[in-house]
C-alpha positions in Angstrom: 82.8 -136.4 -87.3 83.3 -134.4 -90.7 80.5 -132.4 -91.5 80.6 -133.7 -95.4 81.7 -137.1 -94.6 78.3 -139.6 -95.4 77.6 -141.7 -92.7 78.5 -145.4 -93.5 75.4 -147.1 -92.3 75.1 -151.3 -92.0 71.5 -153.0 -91.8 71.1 -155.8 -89.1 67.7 -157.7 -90.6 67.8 -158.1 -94.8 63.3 -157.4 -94.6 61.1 -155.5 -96.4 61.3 -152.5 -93.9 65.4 -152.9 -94.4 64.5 -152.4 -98.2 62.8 -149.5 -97.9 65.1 -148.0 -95.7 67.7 -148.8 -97.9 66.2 -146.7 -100.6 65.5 -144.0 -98.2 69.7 -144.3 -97.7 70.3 -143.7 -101.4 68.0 -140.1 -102.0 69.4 -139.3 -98.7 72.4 -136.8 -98.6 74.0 -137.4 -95.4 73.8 -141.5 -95.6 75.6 -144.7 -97.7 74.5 -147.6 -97.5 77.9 -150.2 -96.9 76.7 -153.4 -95.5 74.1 -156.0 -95.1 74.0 -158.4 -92.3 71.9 -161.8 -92.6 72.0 -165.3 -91.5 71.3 -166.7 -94.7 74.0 -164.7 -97.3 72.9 -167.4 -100.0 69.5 -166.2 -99.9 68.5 -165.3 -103.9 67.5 -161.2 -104.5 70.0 -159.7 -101.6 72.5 -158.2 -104.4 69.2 -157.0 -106.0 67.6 -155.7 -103.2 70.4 -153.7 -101.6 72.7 -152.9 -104.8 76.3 -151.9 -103.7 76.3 -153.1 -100.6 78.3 -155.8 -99.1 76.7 -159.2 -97.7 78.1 -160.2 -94.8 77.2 -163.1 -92.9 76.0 -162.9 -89.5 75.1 -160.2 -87.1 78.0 -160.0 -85.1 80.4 -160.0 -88.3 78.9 -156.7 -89.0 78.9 -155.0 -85.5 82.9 -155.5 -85.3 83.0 -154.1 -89.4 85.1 -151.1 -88.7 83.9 -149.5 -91.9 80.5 -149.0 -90.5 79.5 -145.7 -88.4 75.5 -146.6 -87.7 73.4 -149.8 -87.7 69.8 -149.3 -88.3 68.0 -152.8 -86.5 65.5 -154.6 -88.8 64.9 -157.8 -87.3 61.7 -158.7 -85.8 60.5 -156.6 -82.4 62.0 -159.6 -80.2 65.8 -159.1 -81.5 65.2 -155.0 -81.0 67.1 -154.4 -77.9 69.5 -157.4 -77.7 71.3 -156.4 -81.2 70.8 -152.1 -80.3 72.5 -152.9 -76.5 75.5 -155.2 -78.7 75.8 -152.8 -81.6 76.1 -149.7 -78.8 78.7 -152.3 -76.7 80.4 -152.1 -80.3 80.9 -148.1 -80.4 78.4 -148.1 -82.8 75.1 -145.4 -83.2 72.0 -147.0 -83.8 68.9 -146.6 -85.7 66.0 -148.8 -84.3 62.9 -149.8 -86.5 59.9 -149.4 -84.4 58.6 -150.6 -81.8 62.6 -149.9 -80.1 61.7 -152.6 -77.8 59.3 -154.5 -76.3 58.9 -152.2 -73.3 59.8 -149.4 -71.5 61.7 -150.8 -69.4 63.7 -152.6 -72.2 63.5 -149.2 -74.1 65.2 -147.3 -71.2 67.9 -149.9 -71.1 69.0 -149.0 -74.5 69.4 -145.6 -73.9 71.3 -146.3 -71.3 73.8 -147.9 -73.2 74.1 -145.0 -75.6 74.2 -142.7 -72.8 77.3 -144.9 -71.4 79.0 -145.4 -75.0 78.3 -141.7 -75.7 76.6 -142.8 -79.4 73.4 -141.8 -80.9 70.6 -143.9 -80.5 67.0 -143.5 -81.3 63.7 -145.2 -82.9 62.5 -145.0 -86.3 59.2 -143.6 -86.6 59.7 -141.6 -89.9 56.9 -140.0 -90.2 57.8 -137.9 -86.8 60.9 -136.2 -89.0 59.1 -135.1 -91.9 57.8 -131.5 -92.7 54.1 -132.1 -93.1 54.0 -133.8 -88.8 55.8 -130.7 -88.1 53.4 -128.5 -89.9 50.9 -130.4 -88.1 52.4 -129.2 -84.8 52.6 -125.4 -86.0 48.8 -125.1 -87.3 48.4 -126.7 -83.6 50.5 -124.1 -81.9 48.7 -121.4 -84.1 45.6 -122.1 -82.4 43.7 -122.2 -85.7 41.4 -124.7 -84.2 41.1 -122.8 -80.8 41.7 -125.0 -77.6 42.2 -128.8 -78.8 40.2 -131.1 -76.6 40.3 -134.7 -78.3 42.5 -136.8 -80.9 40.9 -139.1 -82.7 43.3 -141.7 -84.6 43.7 -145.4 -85.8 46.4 -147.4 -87.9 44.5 -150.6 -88.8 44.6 -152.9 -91.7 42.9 -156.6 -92.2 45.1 -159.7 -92.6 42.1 -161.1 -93.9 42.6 -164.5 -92.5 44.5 -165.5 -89.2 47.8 -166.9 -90.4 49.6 -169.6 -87.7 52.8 -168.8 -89.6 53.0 -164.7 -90.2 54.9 -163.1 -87.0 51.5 -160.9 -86.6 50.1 -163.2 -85.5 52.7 -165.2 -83.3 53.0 -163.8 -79.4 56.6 -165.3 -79.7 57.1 -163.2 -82.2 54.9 -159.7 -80.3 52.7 -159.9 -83.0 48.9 -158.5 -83.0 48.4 -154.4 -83.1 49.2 -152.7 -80.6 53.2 -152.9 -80.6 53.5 -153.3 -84.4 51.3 -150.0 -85.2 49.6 -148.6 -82.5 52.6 -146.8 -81.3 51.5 -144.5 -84.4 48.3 -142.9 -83.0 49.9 -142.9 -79.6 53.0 -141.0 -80.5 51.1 -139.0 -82.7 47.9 -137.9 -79.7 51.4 -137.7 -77.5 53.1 -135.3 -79.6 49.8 -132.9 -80.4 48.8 -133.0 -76.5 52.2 -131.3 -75.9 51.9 -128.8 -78.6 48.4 -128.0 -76.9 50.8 -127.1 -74.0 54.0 -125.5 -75.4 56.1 -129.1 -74.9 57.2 -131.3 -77.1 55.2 -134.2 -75.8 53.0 -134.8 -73.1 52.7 -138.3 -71.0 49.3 -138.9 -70.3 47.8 -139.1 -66.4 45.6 -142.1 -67.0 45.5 -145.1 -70.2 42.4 -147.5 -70.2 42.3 -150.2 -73.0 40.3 -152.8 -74.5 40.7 -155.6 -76.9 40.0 -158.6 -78.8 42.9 -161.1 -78.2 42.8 -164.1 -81.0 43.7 -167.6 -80.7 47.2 -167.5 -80.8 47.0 -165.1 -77.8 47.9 -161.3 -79.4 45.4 -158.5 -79.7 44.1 -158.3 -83.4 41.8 -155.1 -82.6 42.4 -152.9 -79.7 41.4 -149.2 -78.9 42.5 -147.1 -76.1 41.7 -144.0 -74.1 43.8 -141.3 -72.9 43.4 -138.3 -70.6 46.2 -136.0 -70.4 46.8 -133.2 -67.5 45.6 -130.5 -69.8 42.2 -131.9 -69.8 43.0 -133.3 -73.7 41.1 -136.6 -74.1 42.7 -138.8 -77.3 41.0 -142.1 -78.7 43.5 -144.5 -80.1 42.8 -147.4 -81.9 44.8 -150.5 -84.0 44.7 -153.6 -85.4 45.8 -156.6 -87.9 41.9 -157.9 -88.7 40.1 -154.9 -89.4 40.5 -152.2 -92.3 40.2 -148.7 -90.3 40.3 -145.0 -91.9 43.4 -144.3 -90.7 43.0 -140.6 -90.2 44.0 -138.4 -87.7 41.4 -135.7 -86.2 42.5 -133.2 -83.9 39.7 -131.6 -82.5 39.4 -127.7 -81.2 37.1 -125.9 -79.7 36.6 -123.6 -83.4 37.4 -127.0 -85.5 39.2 -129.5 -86.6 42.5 -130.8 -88.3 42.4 -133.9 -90.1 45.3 -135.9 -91.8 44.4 -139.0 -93.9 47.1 -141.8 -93.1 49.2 -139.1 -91.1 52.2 -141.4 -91.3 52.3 -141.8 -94.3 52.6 -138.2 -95.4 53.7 -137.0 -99.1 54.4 -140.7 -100.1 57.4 -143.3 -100.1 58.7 -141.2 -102.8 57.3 -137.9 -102.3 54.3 -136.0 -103.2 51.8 -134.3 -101.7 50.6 -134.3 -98.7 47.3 -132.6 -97.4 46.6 -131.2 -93.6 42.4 -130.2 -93.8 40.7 -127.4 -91.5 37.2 -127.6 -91.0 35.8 -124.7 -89.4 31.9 -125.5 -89.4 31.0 -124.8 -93.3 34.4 -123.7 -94.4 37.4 -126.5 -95.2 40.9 -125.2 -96.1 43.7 -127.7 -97.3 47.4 -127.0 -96.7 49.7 -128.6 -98.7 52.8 -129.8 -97.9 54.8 -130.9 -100.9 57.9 -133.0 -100.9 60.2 -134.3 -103.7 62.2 -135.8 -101.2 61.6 -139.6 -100.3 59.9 -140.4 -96.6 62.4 -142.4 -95.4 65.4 -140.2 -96.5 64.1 -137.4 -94.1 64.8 -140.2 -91.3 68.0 -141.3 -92.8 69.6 -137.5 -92.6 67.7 -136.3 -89.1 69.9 -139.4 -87.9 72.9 -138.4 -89.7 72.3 -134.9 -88.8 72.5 -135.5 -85.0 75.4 -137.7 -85.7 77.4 -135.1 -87.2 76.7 -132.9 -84.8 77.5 -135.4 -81.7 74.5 -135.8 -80.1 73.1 -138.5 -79.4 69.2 -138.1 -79.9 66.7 -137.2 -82.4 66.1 -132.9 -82.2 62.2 -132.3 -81.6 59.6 -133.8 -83.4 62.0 -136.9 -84.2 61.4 -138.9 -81.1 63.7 -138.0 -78.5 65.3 -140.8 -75.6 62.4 -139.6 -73.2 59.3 -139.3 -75.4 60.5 -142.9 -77.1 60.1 -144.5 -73.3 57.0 -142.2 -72.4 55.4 -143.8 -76.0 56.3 -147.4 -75.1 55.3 -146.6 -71.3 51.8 -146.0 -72.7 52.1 -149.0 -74.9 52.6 -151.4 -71.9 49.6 -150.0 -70.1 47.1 -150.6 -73.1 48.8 -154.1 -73.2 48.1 -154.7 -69.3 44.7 -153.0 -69.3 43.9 -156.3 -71.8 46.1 -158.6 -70.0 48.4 -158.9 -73.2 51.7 -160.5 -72.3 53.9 -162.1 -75.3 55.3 -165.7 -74.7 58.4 -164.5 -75.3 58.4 -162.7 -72.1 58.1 -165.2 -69.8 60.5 -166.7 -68.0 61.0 -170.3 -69.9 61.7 -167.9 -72.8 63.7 -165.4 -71.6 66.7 -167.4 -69.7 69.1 -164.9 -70.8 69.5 -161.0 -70.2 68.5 -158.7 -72.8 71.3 -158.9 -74.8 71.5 -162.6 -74.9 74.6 -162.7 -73.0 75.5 -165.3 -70.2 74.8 -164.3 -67.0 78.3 -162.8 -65.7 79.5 -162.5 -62.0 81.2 -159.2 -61.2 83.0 -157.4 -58.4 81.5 -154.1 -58.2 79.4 -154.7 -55.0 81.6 -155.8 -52.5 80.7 -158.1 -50.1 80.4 -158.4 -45.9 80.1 -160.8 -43.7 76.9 -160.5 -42.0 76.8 -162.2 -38.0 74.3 -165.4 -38.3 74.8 -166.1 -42.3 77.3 -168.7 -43.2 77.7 -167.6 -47.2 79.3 -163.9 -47.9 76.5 -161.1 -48.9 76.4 -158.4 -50.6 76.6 -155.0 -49.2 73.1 -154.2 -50.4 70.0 -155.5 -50.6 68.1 -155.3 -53.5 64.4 -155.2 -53.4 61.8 -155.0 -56.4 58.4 -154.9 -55.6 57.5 -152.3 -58.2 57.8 -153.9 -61.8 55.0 -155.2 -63.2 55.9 -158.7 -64.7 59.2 -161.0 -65.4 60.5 -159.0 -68.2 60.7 -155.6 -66.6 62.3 -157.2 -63.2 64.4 -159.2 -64.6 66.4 -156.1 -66.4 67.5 -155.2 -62.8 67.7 -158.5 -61.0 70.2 -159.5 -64.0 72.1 -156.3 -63.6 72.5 -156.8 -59.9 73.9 -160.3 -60.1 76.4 -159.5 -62.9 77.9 -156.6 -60.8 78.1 -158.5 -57.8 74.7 -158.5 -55.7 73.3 -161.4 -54.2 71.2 -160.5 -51.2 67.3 -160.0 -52.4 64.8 -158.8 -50.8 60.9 -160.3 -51.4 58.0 -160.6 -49.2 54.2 -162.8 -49.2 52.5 -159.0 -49.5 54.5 -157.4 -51.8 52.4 -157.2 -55.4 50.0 -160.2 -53.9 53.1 -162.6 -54.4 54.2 -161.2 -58.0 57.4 -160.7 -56.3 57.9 -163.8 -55.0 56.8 -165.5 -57.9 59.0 -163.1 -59.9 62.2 -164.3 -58.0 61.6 -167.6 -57.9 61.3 -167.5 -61.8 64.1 -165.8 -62.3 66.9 -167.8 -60.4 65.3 -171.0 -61.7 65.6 -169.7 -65.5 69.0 -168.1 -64.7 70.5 -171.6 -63.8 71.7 -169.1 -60.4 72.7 -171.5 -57.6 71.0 -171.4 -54.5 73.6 -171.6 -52.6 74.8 -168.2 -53.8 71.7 -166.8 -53.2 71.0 -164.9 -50.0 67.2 -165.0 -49.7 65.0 -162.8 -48.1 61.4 -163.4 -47.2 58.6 -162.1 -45.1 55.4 -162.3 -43.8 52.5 -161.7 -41.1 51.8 -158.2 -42.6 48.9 -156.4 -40.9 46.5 -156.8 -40.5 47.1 -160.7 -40.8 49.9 -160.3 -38.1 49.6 -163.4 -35.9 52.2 -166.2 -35.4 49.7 -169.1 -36.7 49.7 -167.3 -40.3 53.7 -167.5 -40.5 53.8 -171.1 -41.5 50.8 -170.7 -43.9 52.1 -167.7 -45.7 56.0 -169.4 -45.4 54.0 -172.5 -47.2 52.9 -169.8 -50.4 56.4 -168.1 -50.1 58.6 -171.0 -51.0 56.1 -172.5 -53.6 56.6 -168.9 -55.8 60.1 -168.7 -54.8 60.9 -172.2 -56.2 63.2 -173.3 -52.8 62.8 -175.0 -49.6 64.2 -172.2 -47.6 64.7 -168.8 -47.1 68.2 -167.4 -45.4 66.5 -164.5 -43.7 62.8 -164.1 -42.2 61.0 -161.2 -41.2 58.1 -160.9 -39.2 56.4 -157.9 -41.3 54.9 -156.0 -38.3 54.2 -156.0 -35.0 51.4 -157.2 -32.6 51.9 -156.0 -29.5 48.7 -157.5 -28.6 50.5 -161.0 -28.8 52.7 -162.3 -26.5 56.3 -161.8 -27.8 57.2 -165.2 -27.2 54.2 -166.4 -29.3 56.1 -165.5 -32.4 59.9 -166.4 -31.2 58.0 -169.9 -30.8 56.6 -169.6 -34.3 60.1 -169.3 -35.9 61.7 -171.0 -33.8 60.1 -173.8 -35.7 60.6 -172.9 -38.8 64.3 -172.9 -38.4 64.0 -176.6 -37.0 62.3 -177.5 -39.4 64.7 -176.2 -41.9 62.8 -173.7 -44.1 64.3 -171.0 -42.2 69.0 -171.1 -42.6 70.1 -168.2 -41.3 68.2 -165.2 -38.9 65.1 -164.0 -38.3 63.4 -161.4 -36.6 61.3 -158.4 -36.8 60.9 -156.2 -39.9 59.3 -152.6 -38.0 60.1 -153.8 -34.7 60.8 -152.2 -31.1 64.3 -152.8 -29.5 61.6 -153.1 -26.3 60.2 -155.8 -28.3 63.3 -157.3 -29.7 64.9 -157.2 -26.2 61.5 -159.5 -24.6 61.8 -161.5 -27.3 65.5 -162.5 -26.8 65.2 -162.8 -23.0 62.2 -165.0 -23.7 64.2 -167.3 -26.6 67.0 -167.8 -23.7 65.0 -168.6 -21.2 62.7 -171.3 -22.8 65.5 -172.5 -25.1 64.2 -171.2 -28.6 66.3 -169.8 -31.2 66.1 -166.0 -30.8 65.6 -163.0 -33.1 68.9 -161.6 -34.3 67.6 -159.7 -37.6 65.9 -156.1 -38.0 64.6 -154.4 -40.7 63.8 -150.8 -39.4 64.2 -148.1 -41.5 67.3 -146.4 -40.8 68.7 -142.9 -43.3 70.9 -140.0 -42.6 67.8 -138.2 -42.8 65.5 -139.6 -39.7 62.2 -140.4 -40.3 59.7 -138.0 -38.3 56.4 -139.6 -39.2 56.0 -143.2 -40.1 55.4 -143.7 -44.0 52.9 -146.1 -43.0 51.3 -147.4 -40.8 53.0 -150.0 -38.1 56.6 -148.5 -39.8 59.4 -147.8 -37.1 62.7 -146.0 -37.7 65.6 -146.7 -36.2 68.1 -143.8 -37.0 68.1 -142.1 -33.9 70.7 -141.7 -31.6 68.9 -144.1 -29.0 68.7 -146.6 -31.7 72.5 -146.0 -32.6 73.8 -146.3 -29.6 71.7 -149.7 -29.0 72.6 -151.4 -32.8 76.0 -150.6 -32.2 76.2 -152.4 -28.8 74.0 -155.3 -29.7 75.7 -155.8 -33.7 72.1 -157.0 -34.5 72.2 -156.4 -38.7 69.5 -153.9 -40.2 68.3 -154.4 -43.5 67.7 -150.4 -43.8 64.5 -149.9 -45.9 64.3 -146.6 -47.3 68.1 -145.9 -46.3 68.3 -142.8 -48.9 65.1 -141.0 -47.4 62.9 -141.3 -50.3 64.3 -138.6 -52.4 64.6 -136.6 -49.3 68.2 -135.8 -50.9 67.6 -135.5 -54.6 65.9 -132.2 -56.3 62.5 -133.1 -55.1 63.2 -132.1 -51.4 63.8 -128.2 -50.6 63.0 -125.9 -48.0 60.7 -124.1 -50.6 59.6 -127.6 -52.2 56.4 -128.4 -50.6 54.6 -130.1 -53.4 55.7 -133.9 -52.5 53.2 -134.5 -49.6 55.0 -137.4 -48.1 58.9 -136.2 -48.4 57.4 -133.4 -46.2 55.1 -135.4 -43.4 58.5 -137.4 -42.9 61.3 -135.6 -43.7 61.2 -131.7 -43.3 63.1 -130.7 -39.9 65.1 -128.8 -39.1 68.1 -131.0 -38.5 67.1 -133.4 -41.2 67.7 -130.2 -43.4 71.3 -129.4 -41.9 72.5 -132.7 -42.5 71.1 -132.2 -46.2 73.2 -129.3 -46.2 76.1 -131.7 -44.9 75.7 -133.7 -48.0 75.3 -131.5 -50.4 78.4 -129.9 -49.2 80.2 -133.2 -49.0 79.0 -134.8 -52.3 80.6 -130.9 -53.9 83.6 -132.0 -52.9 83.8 -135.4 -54.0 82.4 -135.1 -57.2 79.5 -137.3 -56.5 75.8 -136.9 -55.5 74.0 -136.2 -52.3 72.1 -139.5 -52.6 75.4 -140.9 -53.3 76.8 -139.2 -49.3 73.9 -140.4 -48.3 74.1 -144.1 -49.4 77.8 -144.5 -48.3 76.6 -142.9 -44.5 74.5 -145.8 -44.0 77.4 -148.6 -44.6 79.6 -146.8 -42.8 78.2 -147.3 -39.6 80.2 -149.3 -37.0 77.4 -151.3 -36.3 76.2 -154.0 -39.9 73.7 -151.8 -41.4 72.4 -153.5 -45.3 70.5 -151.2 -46.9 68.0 -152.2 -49.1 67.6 -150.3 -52.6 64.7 -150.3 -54.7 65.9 -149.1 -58.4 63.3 -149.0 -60.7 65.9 -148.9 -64.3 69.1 -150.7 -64.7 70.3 -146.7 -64.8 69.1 -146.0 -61.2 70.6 -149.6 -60.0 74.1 -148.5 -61.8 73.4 -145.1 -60.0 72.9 -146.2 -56.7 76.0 -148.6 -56.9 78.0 -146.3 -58.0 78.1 -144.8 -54.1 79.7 -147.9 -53.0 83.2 -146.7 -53.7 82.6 -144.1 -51.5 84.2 -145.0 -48.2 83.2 -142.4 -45.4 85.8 -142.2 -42.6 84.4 -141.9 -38.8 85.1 -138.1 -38.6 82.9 -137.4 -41.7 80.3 -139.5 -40.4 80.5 -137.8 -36.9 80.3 -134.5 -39.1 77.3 -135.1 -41.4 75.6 -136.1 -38.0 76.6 -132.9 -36.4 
């Protein structure tokens, strides 16, 4: 893009933050203002309120306006990242009014759309572009205050009186505090902990919250504690019902910096703004004076990048990583006051994040797998580690539309948060069953005896909203029990139909798996015909934990392939054994060492790397594609945490490996 040419901009959400924009647009020298979109074009003041601009009616009119290079998103926090993930879709670059999203994880799905569509995207908090925050950062830096050891700072303001009808205070809405300003103080004690350091931001090691939610369910006060790595300590606070000072103090070990309304800075339409230093009976006051308006600085650090074809905000704006690392502190101050908006729940949100239908793709192919009746997909996902509906259901929706439809849940995993997580999420997704192939599995240590299977199957189905899973698992092994104890135990299960596929035994023996066979055929049962062992091209030298068994050896090679027994592989890319966290001079990450480090695991790394040079891809990638290449039905289970490591991971399945390279990566 032309260096002189303005940058046409369109506004998605006709508010009173779209106003001010707006006027931020027209003192800005990179930016012109084109288009409105609203849903109501009749609506009386719009001409008056954004003068020279075009109306146009509806949201999507505007996205597929090809006179429009950037949308900046002004609708309330709920439409964030549906209209940022359709307006990248569109080719266009995107301005976000804060909060981006509701979450991280949402967050992170935005950004990876840009990163895909190769457009700018990032998240307006002005106040992070103007001169005065980054002479904040410089006296910082300067050590005028010696070594900073707490932040102190609040953005609160009183409603006065709780209003059923005002979006503040609506949790279908994310109203209350904490997402409509307390991302201020946080990305502020963020920013100033990493100047403390030399970074541009620093992610805190541990968030603790507290709160006062009112009745309609969002927090109307709320403070927060931080402690970051550098031994910084900052106190955040926010809130809709209370009138606070507003003021950041940034205190040193020789004094302290303090900023009235730090956000704020020289005014809407410039001014002055003031940065005090108290040094015990001394006070200094540097001024930063701007004739500029606040929201113009915003306006032309976005155009800037544009121009320049990147595709984030330059240091202090707020960068792709610092905008998830603010929201990531965000969601633990919600959760540490159990803060969790109607809206993202799953009789609210039936649809992905960008309110599309749920599509079936062809990216992950599909096998036959010996005992299933219904075609399954290569991999397996599993998702034990998000923390409610909304962040899981980024991934499980991104896994269905490309294809997948093998998951992976069990009674332990989260206490039954992913079970219940599932169960929520094909019900609101309208995603027959008989699609679905279902994992579940139970008798975990150290409740691992075959009178607890029924029990815990009882809990299963109940969260996962069906009568039956296609695949069980006995969790671990008892050797203490007699084998055929447990081949009884599911045995009837699958008669009585809660059970429609295989079972068998997730960390099991093929000494076990072998009695409990001959024992099945000899007393008429149905018998085990399932594993879930971990199995890598990196074998596993010490168990990860307790009770685990791996089965990549060449003893348990040459028995998979002559028994065709399927192996949902847990762990099948070794942990980040071949990403940049392993080495031979890495030694930090305790457990890729314990069960990873040999000497052979460490040639066939070599393999890969070597491999994955030639085809343009990724060890991880080699590594991936080794394991469903075997000649024996190996499923791998994956465990992305982002829709970016899902897309990753996938990614390896157009990799096809012949026999000779898997011979030579085993070497």
């Amino acid at each position: 893009m032309s260096t002189d040419q303005p940058i046409r901009w369109g506004v998605i959400g006709p508010g009173t933050i779209a106003r001010t924009f707006a006027d931020g647009i027209a003192h800005s020298r990179t930016g012109k203002l084109v288009a409105i979109a609203t849903r109501n074009p009749e609506k009386p003041g719009l001409g008056e309120n954004f003068p020279g601009a075009r109306i146009v009616k509806g949201y999507d009119a505007l996205l597929a306006d090809a006179e429009i290079d950037a949308i900046y998103i002004a609708t309330p926090h709920t439409g964030h990242a549906e209209w940022a993930i359709k307006a990248i879709r569109a080719g266009k670059h995107v301005l976000v009014e804060k909060p981006i999203a509701l979450s991280a994880f949402d967050a992170d799905a935005i950004y990876h759309e840009a990163r895909k569509a190769g457009v700018f995207a990032g998240e307006a908090f002005m106040y992070r572009v103007h001169p005065q925050t980054a002479k904040i950062v410089e006296l910082v830096k300067s050590g005028v205050i010696g070594t900073v050891r707490i932040i102190r700072s609040s953005f609160g303001f009183n409603m006065g009186t709780f209003r059923p009808d005002h979006r503040l205070f609506a949790t279908e809405t994310a109203g209350g505090g904490i997402l409509d300003v307390g991302g201020y103080p946080v990305s502020m004690a963020r920013l100033i902990a990493g100047a403390a350091e030399g970074k541009p931001f620093l992610d805190p090691e541990k968030v603790a919250g507290v709160g006062h939610l009112g009745q309609s369910g969002v927090d109307e006060w709320a403070s927060a504690v931080l402690k970051f790595s550098n031994s910084i300590i900052a106190e955040v606070s926010c809130s809709i019902m209370a009138q606070q000072d507003n003021t950041l103090r940034i205190i040193g070990s020789e004094g302290r910096i303090e900023v009235k309304d730090f956000w704020f800075a020289s005014g809407h339409q410039g001014g002055v703004g003031r940065i005090e230093i108290i040094k015990g009976n001394e006070q200094q006051t540097v001024e930063v004076k701007e004739d500029r308006w606040l929201y113009s600085f915003e306006v032309d650090a976005a155009g800037d990048a544009i121009r320049a074809g990147e595709k984030e905000f330059r240091h202090p704006g707020m960068g792709w990583a610092d905008s998830v690392g603010n929201l990531r502190v965000l969601d633990q101050w919600r959760a540490s006051i159990g803060l969790e908006y109607g809206v993202e729940k799953a009789d609210k949100r039936t649809a992905n994040v960008a309110a599309g239908l749920v599509r079936r793709g062809n990216s992950i192919p599909q096998r036959q797998i010996p005992g299933i009746s219904k075609p399954a997909s290569v991999v397996t996902l599993g998702f034990e580690f998000f923390p409610n509906f909304a962040a899981a259901s980024l991934t499980l929706d991104a896994f269905y539309e490309a294809g997948g439809n093998v998951f992976d849940t069990a009674f332990v995993y989260g206490g039954g948060k992913t079970e219940s997580i599932f169960g929520d999420w094909h019900t609101s997704r309208k995603v027959p069953r008989e699609e679905i192939v279902l994992i579940g599995k139970g008798a975990h240590s150290p409740l691992c005896y075959p009178d607890v299977i029924a029990k815990q199957l009882d809990q299963s189905l109940n969260r996962l909203k069906t009568d039956y899973v296609d695949i069980y698992f006995m969790h671990r092994d008892n050797t203490d029990v007699p084998v055929g104890e447990f081949v009884d135990a599911m045995d009837a299960e699958v008669r009585r139909g809660r059970i429609r596929g295989i079972f068998g035994g997730s960390n099991w023996t093929r000494e076990r798996m072998e009695q409990a066979a001959a024992y099945a055929a000899k007393n008429g049962k149905t018998a085990p015909a399932a594993l879930s062992n971990n199995f890598s091209l990196a074998e596993m030298l010490d168990p990860i934990w307790a009770g685990c068994v791996a089965a990549s050896d060449d003893e348990w090679k040459t028995w998979l392939n002559a028994k065709q027994i399927p192996n949902f592989a847990w762990s099948s890319q070794g942990r980040g054994f071949f990403t940049d966290r392993a080495g031979r001079d890495k030694q930090d990450d305790e457990e890729i060492v314990r069960c990873w480090y040999s000497d052979r695991n460490f040639q066939r790394r070599d393999r890969a790397i070597e491999l994955a040079s030639k085809l343009a891809r990724s060890p991880i990638h080699v590594a991936l594609a080794y394991v469903i290449a075997q000649p024996f039905p190996v499923i791998p289970l994956i465990g992305p945490r982002t829709i970016a490591e899902l897309e990753d991971s996938l990614s390896a399945l157009d990799i096809t490996l012949t026999p000779e390279q898997v011979e030579w990566l085993e070497a």
